[in-house]
Backbone as ProteinMPNN parsed JSONL, in Angstrom:
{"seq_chain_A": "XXXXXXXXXXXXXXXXXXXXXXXXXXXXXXXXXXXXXXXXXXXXXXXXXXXXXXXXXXXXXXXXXXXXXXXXXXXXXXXXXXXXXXXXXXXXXXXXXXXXXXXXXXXXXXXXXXXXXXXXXXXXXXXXXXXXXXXXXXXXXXXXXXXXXXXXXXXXXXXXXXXXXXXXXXXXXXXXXXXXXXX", "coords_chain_A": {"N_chain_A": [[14.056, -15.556, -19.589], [14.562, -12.077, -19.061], [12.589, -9.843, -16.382], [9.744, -7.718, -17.275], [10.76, -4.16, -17.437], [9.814, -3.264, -14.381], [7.37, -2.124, -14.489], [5.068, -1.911, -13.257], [5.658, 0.944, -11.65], [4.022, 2.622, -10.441], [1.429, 2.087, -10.764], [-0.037, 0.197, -9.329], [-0.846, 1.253, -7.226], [-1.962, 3.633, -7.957], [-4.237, 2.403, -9.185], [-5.687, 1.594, -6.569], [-5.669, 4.396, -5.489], [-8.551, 6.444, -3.591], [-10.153, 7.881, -5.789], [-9.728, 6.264, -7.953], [-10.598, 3.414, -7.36], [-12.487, 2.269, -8.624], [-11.795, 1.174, -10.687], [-10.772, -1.061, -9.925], [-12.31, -3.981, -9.027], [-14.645, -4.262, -6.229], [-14.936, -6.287, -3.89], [-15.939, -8.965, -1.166], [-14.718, -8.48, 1.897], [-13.023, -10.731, 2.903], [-12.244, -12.593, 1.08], [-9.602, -11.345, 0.675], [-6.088, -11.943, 0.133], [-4.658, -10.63, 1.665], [-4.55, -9.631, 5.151], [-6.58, -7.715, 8.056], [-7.192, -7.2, 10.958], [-7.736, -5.55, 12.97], [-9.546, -3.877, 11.382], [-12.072, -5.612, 11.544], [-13.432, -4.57, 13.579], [-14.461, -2.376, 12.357], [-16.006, 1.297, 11.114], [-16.419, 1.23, 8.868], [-15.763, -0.706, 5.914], [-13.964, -1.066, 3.255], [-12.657, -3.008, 0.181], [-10.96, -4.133, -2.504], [-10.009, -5.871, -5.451], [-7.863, -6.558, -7.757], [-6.67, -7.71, -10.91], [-3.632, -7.263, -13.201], [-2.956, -7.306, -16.066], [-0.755, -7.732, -19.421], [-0.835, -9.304, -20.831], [-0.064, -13.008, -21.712], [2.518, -13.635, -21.534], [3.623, -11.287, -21.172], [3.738, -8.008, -18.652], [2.378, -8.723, -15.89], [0.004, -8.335, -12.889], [-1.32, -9.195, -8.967], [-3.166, -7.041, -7.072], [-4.253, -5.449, -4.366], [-6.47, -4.093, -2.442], [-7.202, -2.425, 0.924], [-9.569, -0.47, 2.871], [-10.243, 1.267, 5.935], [-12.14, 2.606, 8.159], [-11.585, 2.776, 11.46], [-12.469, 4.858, 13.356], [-11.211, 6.025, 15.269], [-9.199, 6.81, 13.816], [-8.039, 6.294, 10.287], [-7.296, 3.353, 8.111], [-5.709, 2.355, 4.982], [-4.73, 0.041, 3.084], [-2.253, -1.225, 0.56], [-1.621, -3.987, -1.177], [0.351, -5.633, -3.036], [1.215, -7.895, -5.962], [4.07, -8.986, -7.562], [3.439, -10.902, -11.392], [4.572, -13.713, -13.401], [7.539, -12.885, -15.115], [8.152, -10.446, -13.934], [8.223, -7.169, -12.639], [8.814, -5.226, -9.984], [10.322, -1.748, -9.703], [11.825, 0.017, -6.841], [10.859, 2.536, -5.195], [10.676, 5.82, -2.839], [8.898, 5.908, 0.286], [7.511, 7.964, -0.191], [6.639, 8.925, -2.193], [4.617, 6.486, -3.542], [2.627, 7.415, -1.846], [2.155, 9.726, -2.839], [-0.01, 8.717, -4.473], [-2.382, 8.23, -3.365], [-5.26, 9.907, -3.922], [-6.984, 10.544, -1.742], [-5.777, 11.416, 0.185], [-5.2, 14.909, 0.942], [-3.224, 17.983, 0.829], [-0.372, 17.374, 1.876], [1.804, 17.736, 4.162], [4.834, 18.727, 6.339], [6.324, 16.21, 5.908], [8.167, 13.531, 7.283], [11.111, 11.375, 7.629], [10.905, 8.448, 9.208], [12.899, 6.308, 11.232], [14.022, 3.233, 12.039], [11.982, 0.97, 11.759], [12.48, -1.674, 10.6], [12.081, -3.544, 7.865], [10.275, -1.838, 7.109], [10.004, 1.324, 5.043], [9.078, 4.169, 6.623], [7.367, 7.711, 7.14], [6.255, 10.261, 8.648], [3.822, 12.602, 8.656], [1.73, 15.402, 7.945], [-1.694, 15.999, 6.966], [-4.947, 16.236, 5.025], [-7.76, 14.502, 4.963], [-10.607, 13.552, 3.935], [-11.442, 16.32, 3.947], [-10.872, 16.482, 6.77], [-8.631, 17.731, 9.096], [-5.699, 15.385, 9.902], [-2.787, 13.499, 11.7], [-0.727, 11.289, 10.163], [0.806, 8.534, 9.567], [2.756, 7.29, 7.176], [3.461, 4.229, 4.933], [6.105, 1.382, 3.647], [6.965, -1.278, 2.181], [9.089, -3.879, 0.656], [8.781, -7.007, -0.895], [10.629, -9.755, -1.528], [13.261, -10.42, -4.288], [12.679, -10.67, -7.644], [13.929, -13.17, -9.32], [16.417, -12.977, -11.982], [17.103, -15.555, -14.748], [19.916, -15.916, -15.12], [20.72, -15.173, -12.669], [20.481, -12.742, -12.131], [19.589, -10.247, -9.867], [16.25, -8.433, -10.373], [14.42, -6.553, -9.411], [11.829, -5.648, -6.709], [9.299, -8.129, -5.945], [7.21, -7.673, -4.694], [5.144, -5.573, -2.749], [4.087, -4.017, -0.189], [1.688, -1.102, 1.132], [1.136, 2.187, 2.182], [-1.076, 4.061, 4.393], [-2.098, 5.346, 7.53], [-4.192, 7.481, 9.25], [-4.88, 9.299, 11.774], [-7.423, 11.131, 13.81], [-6.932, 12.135, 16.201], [-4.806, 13.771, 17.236], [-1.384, 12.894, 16.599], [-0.021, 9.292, 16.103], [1.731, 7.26, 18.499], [4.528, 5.371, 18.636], [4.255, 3.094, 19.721], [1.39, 2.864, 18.601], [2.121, 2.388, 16.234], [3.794, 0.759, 15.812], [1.666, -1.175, 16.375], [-0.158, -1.151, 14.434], [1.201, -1.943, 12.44], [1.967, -4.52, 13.241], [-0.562, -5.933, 13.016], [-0.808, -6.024, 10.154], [-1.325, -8.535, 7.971], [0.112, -9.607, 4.959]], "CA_chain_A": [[13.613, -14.275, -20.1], [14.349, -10.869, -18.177], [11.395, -9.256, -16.348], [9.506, -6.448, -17.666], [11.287, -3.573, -16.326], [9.356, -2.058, -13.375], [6.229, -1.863, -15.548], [3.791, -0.706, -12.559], [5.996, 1.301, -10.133], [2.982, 3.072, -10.034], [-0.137, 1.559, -11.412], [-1.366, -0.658, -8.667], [-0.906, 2.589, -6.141], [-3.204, 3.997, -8.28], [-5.939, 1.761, -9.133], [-6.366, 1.591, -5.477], [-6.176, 5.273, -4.539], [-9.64, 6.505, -3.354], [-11.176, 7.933, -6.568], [-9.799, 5.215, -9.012], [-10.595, 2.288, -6.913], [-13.69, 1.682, -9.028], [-11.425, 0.388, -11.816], [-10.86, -2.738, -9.53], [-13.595, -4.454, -8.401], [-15.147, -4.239, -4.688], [-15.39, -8.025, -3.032], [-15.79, -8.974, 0.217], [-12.819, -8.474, 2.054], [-12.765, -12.077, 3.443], [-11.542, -13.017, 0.009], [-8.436, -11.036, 0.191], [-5.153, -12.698, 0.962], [-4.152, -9.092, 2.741], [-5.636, -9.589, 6.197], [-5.877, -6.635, 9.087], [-7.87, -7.781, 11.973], [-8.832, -4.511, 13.353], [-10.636, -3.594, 10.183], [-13.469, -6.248, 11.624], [-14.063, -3.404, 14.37], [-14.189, -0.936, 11.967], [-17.176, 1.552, 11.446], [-16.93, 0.802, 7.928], [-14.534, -1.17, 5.651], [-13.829, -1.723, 1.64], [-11.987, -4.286, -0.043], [-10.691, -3.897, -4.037], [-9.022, -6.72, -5.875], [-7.901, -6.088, -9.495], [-5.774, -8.518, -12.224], [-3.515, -6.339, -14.218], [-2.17, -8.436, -17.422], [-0.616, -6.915, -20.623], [-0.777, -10.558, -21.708], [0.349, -13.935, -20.867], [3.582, -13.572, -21.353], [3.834, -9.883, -20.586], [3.737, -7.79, -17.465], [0.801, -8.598, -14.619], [0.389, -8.321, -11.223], [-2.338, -9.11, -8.216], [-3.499, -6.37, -6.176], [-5.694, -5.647, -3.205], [-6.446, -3.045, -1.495], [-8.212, -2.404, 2.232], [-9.501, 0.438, 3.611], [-11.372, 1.063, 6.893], [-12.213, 3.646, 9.329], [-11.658, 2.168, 12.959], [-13.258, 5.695, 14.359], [-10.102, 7.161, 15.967], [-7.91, 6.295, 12.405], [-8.428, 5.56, 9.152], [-6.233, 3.113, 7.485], [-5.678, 2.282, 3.709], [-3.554, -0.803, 2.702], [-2.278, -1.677, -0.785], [-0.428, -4.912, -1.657], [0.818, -5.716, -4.907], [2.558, -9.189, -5.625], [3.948, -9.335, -9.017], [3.136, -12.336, -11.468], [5.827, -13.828, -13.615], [8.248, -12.217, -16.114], [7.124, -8.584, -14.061], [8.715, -7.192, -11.313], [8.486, -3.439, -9.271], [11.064, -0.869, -9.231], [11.669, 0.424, -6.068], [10.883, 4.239, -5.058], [10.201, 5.955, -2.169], [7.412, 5.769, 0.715], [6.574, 9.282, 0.34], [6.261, 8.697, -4.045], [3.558, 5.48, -3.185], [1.643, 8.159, -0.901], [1.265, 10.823, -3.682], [-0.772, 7.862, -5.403], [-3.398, 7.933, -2.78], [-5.427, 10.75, -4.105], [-7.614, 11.481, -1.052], [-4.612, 12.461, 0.761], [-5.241, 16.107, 0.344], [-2.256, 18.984, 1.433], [0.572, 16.565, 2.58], [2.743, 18.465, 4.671], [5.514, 18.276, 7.244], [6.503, 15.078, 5.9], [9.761, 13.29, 7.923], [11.236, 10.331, 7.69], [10.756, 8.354, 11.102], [13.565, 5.649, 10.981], [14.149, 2.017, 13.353], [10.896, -0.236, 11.739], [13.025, -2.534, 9.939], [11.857, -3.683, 6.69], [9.342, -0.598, 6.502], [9.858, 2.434, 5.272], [8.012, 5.115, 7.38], [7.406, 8.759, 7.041], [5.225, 10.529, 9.85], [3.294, 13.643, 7.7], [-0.002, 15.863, 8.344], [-2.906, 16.064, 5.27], [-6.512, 16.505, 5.291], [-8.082, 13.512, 5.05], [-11.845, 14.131, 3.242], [-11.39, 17.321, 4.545], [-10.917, 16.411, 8.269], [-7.158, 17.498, 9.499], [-5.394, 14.603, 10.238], [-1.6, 13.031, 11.549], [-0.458, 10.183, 9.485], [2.03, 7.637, 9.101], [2.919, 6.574, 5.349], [4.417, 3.084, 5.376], [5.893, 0.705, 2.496], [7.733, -2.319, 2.683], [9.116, -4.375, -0.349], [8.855, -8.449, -0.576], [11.762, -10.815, -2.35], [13.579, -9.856, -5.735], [12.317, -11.454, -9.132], [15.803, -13.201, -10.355], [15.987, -13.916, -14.186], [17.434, -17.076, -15.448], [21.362, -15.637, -15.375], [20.755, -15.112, -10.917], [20.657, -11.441, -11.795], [17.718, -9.526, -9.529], [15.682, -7.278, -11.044], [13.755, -5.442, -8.347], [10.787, -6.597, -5.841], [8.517, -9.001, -6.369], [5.699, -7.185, -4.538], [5.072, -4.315, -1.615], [2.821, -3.486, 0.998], [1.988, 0.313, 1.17], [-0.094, 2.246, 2.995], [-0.994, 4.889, 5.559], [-2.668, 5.123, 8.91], [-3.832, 8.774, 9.786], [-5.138, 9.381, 13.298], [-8.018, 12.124, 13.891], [-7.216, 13.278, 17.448], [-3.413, 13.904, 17.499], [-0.765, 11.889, 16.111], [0.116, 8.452, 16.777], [3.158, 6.962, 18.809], [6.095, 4.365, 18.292], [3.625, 1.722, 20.275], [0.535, 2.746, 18.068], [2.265, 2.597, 14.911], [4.069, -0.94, 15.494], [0.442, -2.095, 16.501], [-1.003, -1.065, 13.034], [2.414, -2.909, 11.166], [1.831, -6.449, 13.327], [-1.642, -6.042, 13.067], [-0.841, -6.339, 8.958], [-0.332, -9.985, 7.253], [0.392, -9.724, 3.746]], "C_chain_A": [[13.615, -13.264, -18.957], [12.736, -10.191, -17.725], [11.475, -8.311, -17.275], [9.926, -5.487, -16.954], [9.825, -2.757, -15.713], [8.093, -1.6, -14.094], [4.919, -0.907, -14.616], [4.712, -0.461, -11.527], [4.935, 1.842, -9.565], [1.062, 2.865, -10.292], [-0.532, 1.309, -10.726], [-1.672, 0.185, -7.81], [-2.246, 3.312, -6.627], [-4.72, 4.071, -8.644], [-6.653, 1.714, -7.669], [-6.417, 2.714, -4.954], [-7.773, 5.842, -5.074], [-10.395, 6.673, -5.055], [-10.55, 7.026, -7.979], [-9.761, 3.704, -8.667], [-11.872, 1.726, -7.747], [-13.064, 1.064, -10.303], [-11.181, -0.749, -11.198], [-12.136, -3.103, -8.936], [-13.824, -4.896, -7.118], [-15.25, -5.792, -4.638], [-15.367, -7.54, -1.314], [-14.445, -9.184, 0.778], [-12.283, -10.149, 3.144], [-12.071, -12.805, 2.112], [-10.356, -12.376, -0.574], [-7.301, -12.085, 0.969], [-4.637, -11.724, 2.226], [-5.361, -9.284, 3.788], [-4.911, -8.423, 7.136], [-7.135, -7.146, 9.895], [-8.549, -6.508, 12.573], [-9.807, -4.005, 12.098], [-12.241, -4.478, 11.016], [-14.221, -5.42, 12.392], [-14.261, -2.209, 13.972], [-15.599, -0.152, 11.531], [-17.591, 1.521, 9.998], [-15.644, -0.053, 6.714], [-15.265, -1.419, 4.11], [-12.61, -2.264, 1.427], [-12.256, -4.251, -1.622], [-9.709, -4.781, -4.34], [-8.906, -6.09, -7.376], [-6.19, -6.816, -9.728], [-4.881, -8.206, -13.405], [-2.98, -7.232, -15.42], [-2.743, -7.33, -18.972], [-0.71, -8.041, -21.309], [-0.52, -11.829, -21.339], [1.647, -13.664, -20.767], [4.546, -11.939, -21.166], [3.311, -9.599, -18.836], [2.298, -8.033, -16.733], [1.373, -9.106, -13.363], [-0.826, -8.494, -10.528], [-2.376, -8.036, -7.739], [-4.572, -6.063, -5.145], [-5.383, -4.763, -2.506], [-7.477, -2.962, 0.085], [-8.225, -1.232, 2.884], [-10.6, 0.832, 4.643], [-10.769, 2.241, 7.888], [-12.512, 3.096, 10.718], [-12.097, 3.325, 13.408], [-11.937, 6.802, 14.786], [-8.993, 7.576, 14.641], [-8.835, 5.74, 11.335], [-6.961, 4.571, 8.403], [-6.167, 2.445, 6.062], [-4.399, 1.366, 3.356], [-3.536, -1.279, 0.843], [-1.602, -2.866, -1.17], [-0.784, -5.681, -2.988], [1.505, -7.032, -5.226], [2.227, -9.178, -7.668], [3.812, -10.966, -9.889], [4.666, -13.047, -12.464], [6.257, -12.679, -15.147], [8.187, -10.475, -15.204], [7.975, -8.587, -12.577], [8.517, -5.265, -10.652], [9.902, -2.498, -8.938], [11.302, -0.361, -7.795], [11.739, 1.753, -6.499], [10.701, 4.383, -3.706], [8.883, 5.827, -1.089], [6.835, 7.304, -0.087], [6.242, 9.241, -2.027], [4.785, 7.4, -3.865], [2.606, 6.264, -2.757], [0.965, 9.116, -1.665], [0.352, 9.998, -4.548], [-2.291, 8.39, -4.815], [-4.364, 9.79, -2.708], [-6.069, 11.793, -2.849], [-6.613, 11.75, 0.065], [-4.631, 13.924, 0.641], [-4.282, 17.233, 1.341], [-1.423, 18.305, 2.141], [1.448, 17.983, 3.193], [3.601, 18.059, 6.265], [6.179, 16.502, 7.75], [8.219, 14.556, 6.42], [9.924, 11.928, 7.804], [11.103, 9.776, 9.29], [11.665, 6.755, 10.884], [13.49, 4.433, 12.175], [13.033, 1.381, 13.266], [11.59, -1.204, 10.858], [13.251, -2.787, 8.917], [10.989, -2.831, 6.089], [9.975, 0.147, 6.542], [9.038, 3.349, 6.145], [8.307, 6.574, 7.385], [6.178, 9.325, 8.251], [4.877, 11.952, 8.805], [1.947, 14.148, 8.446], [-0.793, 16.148, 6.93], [-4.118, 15.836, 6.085], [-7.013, 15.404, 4.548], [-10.022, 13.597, 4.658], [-12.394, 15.659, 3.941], [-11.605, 17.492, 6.119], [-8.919, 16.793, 8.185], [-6.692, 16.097, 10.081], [-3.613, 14.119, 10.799], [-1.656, 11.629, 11.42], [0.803, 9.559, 9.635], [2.111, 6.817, 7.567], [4.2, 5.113, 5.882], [4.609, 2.11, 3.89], [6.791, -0.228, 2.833], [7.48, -3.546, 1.498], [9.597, -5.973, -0.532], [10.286, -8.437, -1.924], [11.644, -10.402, -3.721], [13.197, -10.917, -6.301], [13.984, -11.835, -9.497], [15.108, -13.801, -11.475], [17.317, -14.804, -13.276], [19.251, -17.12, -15.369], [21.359, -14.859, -13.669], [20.678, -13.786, -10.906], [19.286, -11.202, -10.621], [17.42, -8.443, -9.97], [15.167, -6.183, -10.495], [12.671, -6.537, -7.294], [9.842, -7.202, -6.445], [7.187, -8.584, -6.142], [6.012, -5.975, -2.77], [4.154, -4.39, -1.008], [2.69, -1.718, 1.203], [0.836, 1.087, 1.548], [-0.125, 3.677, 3.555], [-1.754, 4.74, 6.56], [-2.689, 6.819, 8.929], [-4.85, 8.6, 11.029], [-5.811, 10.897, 13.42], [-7.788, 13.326, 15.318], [-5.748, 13.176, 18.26], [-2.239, 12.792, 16.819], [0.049, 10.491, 16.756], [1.805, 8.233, 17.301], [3.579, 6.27, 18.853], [4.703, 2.633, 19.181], [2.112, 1.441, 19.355], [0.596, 2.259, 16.751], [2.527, 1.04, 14.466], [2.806, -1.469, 16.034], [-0.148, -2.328, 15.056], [0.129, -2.143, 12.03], [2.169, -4.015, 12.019], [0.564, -6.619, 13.175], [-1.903, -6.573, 10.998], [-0.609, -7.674, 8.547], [-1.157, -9.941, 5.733], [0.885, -11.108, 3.289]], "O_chain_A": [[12.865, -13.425, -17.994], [11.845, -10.055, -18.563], [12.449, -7.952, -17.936], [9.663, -5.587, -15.755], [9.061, -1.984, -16.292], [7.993, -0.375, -14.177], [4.227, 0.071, -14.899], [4.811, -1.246, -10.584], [4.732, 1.693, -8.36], [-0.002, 3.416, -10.01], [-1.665, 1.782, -10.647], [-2.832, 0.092, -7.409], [-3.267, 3.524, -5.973], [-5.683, 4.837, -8.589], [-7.874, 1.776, -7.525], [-7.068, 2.723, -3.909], [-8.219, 5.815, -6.221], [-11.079, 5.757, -5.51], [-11.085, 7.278, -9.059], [-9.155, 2.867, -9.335], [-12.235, 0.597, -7.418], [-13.834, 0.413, -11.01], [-11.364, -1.715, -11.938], [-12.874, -2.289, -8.379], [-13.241, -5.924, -6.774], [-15.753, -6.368, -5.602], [-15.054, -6.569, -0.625], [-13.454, -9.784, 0.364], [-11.309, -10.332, 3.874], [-11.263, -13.693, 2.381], [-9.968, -12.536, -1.731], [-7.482, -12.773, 1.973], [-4.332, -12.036, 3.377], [-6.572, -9.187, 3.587], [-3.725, -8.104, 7.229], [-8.105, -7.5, 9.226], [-9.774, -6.428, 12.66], [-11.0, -3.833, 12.352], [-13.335, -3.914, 10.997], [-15.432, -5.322, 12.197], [-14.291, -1.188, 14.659], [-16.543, -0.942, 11.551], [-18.768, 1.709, 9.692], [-14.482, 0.26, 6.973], [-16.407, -1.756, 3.798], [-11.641, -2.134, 2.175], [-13.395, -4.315, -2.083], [-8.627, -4.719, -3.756], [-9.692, -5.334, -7.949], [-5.114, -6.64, -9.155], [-5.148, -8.694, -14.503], [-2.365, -8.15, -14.878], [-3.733, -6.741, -19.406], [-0.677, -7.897, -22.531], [-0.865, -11.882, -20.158], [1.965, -13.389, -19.61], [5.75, -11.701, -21.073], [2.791, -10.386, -18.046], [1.258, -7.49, -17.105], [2.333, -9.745, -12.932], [-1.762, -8.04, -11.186], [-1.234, -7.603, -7.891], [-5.714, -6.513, -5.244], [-4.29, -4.553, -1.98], [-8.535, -3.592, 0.089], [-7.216, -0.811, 3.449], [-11.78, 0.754, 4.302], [-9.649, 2.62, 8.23], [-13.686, 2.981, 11.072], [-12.377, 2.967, 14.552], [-11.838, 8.017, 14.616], [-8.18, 8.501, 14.634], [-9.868, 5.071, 11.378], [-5.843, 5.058, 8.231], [-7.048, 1.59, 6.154], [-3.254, 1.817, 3.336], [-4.493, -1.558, 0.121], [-0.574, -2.473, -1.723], [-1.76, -6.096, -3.614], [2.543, -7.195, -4.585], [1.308, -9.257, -8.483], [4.011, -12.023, -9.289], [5.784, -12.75, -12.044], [5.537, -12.0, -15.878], [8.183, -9.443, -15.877], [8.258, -9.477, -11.774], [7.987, -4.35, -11.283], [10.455, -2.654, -7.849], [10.112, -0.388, -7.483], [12.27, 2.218, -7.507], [10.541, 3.332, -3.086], [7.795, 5.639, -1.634], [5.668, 7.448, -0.452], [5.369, 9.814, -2.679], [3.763, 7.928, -4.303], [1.504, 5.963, -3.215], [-0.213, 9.451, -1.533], [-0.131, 10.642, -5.48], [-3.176, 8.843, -5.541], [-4.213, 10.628, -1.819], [-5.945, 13.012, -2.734], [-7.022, 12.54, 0.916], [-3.653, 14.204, -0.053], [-4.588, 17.335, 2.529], [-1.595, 18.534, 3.339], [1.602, 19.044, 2.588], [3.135, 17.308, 7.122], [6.394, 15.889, 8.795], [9.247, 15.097, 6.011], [8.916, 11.225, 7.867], [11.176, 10.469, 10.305], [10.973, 5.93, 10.287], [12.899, 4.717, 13.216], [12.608, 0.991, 14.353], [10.697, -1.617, 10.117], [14.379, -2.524, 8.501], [10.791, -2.844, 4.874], [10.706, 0.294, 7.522], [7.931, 2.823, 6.266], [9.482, 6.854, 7.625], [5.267, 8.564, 8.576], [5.847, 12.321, 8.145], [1.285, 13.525, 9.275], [-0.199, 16.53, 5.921], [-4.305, 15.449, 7.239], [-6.653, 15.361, 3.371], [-10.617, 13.764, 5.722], [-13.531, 15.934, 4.325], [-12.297, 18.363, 6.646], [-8.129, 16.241, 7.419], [-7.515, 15.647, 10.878], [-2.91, 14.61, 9.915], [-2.29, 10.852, 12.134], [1.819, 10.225, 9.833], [1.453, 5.86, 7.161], [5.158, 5.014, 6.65], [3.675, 1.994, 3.097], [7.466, -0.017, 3.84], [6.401, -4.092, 1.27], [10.786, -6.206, -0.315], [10.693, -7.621, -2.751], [10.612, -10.108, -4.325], [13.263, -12.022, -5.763], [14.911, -11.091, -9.817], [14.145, -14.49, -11.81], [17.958, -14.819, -12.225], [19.849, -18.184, -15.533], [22.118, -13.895, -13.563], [20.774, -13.299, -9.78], [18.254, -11.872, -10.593], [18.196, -7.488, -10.005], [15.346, -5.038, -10.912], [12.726, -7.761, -7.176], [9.508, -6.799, -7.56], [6.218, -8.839, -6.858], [6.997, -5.858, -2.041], [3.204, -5.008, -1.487], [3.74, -1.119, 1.434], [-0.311, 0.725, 1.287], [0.759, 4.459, 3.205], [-2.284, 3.631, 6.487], [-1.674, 7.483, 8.72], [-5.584, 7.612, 11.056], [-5.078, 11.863, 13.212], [-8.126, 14.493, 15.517], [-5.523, 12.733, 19.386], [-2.711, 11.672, 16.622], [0.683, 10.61, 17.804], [2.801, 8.755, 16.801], [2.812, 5.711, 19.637], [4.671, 1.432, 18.913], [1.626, 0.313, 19.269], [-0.362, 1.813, 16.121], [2.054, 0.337, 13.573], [2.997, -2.674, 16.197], [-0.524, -3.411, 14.608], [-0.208, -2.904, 11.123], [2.129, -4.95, 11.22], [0.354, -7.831, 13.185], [-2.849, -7.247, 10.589], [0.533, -8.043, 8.82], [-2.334, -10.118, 5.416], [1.18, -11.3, 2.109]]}, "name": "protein", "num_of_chains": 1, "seq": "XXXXXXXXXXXXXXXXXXXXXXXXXXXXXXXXXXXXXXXXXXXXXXXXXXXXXXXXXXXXXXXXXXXXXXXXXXXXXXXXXXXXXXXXXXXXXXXXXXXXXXXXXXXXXXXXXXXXXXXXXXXXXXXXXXXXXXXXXXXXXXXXXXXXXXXXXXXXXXXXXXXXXXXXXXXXXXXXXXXXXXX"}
């Protein structure tokens, strides 16, 4: 049986940005599979899981979100792993980013190219009304094949940003925050 096409390119983006994270439910973030290690130094940290299912044999997906203010940065992770029959369209980083509502006035958004399997965009936005420079980042796991070897799309994503309160970060800060991720 073919997946569902692309059912949440954007759903799980959105259950986890800031003001609709209360549709998934807060846990401790020791019970996510999404680990970030600096989060434990962070001056405050949340942690949102949520189960989406249209049915058993319809589209669902895990998700989990993490977001924590290390002091100098805030950073906001989303990963998504689809379940069976269900799979994710691809889109853009900078389409994933307009999810994350408290993003507020994106601007001067660029692509910033040479992280591999991430997308990355470098951007400025106001951040609960603090100015901020950001990095938007997304990066899409192994295709769903149906039953006839076709692939359908990804199986699941990582997606995110990192913004930085006191200037914007650089090429050594940024690949700290992406190995510092295990999805």
């Amino acid at each position: 049986m073919p997946g569902i096409r692309g059912f949440i390119p954007m759903a799980a983006a959105l259950v986890f940005a800031s003001g609709a994270a209360q549709a998934a439910d807060k846990v401790d973030c020791s019970r996510l599979d999404l680990k970030f290690p600096p989060a434990d130094k962070a001056v405050w940290v949340e942690c949102y899981a949520h189960h989406y299912s249209k049915g058993e044999e319809e589209a669902n997906a895990d998700a989990e979100a993490l977001i924590a203010d290390i002091g100098t940065h805030v950073v906001h992770l989303t990963s998504v792993v689809a379940g069976r029959n269900t799979y994710f369209d691809k889109v853009p980083v900078s389409r994933k980013l307009s999810a994350y509502d408290e993003l507020e006035d994106m601007t001067d958004v660029a692509t910033e190219p040479g992280y591999d399997r991430y997308q990355i965009v470098r951007f400025r936005a106001s951040l609960w009304k603090s100015e901020t420079d950001c990095v938007g980042f997304l990066k899409y796991g192994g295709a769903t094949i149906g039953q006839g070897g076709t692939s359908y799309g990804a199986r699941s994503y990582l997606a995110g940003y990192d913004c930085w309160r006191n200037g914007a970060p650089d090429r050594a800060q940024i690949e700290a925050t992406l190995d510092a991720i295990d999805d």
